[in-house]
N, C-alpha and C positions, 0 to 999 in steps of 0.2 A: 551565418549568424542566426542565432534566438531568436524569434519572433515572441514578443508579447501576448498572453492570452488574456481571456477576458476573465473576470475574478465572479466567480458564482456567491449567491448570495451564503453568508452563512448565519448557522442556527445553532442553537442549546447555547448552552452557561458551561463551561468548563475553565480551567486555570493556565489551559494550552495557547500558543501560539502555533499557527501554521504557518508556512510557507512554503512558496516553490524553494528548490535544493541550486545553488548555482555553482560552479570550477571550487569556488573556495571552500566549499563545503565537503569536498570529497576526502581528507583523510575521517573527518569524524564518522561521513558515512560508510567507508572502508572499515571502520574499529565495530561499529555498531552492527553491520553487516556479519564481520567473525565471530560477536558476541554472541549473536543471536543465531546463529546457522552452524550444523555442521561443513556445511559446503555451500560457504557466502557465495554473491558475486561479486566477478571479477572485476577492477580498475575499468579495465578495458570495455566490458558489458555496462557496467554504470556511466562511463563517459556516452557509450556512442547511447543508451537512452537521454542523458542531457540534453546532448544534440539533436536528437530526432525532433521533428516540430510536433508531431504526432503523440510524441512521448511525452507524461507529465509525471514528474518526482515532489510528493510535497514529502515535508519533513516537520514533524511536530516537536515542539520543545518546551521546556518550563523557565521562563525567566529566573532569575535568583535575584534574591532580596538587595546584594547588596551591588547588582552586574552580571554581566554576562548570560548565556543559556545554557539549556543543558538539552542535548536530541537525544529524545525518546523513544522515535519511532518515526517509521516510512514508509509511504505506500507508494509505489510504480503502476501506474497504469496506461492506458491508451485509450484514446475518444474516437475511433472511426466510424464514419458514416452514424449509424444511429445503436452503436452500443461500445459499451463500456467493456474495456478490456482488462483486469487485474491481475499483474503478471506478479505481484511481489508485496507482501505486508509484513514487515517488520516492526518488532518493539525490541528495544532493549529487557534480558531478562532481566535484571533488579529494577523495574516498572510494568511488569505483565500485572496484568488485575487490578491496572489503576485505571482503566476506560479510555490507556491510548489507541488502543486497535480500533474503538469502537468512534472514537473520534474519530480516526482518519479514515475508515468507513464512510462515515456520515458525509466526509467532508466531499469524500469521490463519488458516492451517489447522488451527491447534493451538485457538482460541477456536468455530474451526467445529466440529470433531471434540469437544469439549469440549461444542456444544450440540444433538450428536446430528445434524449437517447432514448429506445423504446426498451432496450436489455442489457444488462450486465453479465458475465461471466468470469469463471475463476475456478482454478484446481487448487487441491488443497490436501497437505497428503491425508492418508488413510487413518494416520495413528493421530495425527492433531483436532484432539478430540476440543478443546477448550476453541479452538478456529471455525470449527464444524458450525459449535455451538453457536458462536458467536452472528456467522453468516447466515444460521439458521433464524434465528434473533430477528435478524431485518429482514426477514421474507427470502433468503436463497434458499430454493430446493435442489437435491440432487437429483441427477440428470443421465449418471453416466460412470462410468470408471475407467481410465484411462491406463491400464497393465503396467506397472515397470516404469512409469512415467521418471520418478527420482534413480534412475538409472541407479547413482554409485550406493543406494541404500536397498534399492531392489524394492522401491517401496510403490505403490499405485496410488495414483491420485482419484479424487471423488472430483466431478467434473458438477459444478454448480450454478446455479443461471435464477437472476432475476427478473418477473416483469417487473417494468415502471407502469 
């Protein structure tokens, strides 16, 4: 069973709603995943991070005016010991450049710093350049480069790390 986590404070003005992702949430994030990726993950990978205790899926959305939400974007990460792990940031592309990335950034740095983490880390490929930027933004430098990392694209990741 899920354990409940503790909800870190949060900050800025924006229009978004966050929350953790739970079972019922999974085809939207399955659609949103293919959207945005050539080679999403998988059913099977997103369940077992739900269930991980370790593992934290929020998922941003925009209420509508007249009902319902609409998901945005998603970030996956992992809180161990004292650093933050970022294994996955998605946006839906017909909402890239509207500050969902950048929210759900905030929001993971903001539950790290909240749980005392002294670093963050995160690969990101080579050619996402508008991501680079992005993590460049909040203080990640690069660290490293990781060869061949995206195996079926042949592509290498840039290996990035924050202090807090």
């Amino acid at each position: 069973m899920r354990q409940m986590r503790e909800e870190a404070p949060r900050g800025g003005k924006h229009p978004f709603q966050i929350r953790q992702m739970t079972h019922e949430d999974m085809p939207a994030v399955i659609a949103l995943e293919k959207a945005a990726f050539r080679n999403p993950w998988s059913p099977e990978l997103l369940r077992r991070e739900l269930d991980h205790d370790w593992s934290t899926i929020l998922l941003v959305e925009e209420p509508h005016p007249g009902g319902g939400r609409e998901l945005l974007g998603l970030a996956i990460f992992w809180i161990v010991q004292d650093e933050v792990h970022v294994l996955n940031v998605a946006v839906a592309p017909e909402h890239r450049r509207r500050g969902v990335g950048r929210v759900l950034m905030d929001e993971v740095l903001a539950r790290g710093r909240h749980r005392n983490c002294a670093l963050a880390t995160l690969e990101v490929r080579r050619s996402n350049e508008a991501a680079i930027g992005l993590y460049k933004s909040l203080g990640f430098r690069s660290v490293g480069v990781r060869p061949n990392y995206y195996v079926d694209e042949k592509e290498d990741a840039i290996v990035m790390v924050l202090d807090f």
